[in-house]
Legacy VTK file of the C-alpha trace (Angstrom):
# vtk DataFile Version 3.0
C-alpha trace
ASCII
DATASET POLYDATA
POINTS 117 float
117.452 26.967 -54.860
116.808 23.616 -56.688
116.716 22.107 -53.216
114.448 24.706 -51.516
112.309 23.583 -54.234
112.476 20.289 -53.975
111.491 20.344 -50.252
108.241 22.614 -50.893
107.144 20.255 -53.692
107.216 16.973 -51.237
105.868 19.241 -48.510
103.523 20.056 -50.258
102.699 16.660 -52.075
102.914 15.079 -48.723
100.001 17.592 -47.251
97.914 17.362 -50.469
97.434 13.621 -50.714
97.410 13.376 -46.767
94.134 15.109 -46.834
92.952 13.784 -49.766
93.151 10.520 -47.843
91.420 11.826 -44.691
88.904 12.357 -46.487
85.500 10.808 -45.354
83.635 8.008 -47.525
79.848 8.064 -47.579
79.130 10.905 -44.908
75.867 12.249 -43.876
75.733 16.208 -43.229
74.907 17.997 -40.087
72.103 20.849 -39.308
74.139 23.999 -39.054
70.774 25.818 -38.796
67.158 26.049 -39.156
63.690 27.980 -39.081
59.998 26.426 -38.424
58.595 29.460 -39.540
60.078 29.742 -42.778
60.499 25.594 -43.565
64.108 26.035 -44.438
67.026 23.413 -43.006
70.613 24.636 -43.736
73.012 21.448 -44.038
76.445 21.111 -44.335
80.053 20.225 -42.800
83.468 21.862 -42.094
86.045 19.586 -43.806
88.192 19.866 -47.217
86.628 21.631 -49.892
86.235 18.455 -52.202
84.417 16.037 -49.622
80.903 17.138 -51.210
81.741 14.057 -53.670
81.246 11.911 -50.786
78.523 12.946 -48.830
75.391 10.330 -49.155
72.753 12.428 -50.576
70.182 9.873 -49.608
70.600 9.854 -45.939
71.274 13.604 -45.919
68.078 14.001 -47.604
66.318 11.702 -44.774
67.897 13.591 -41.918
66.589 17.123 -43.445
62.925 15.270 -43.796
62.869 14.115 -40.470
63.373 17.433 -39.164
61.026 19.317 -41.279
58.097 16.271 -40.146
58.837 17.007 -36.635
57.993 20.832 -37.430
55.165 19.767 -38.851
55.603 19.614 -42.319
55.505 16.757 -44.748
59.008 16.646 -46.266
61.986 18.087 -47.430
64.162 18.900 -50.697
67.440 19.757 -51.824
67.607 23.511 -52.367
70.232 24.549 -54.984
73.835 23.160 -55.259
74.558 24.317 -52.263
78.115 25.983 -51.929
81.448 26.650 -50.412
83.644 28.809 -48.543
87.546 28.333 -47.766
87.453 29.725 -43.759
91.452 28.233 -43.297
94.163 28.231 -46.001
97.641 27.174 -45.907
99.229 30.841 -45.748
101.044 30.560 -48.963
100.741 33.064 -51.060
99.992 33.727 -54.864
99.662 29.746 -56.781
100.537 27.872 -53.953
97.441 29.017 -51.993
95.679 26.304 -50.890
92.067 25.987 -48.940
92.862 23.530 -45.839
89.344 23.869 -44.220
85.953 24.762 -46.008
82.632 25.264 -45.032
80.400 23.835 -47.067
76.258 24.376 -46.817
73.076 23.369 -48.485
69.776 24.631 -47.773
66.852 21.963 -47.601
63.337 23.694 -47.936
60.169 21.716 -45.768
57.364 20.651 -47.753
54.438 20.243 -47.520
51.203 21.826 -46.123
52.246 22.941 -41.963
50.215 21.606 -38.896
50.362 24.047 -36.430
49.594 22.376 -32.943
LINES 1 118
117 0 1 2 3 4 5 6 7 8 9 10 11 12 13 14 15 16 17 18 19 20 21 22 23 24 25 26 27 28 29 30 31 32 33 34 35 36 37 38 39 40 41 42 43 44 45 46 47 48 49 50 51 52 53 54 55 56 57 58 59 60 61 62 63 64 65 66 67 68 69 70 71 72 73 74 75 76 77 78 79 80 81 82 83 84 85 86 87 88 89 90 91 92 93 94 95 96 97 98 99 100 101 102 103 104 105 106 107 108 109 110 111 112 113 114 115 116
């Protein structure tokens, strides 16, 4: 038993701290989604559930922005926290549940008075 143990606790050390260091540095989010009509830019990425710590705000920001001037609007901002949803675990049950893949959005609302061409 004390060996069964042993191997989940490396296995499971090894996976942990193999994603942790897969982990992108300094990453901007994509568009998931979007609508003109109601100014609103939905951001985000599929990844681990902690990269949010490393996505650059800044050019995230910039990215939403551009989109909303090329609807006609002036601007964007950040729209909440945003949030997170585990879509792939690791299949082990009860504590040793882990989230291998989340999905993680942010909405970005247009600014801005609308030019409509």
């Amino acid at each position: 038993m004390k060996k069964i143990l042993m191997a989940f606790f490396i296995t499971t050390s090894v996976t942990v701290f193999t994603g942790c260091a897969s982990a992108p540095k300094n990453f901007t989010l994509d568009t998931f989604s979007g609508s003109r009509s109601d100014g609103v830019i939905e951001m985000g990425y599929l990844g681990g559930y902690g990269w949010v710590k490393n996505v650059n705000w800044a050019a995230t920001g910039e990215l939403a922005s551009q989109r909303c001037r090329s609807w006609g609007y002036e601007d964007a901002e950040r729209f909440g926290l945003g949030h997170a949803i585990c879509i792939e675990d690791n299949g082990a049950g009860g504590a040793f549940k882990m989230c291998t893949t989340a999905k993680y959005t942010v909405e970005y609302q247009c600014t801005g008075k609308m030019i409509i061409d």
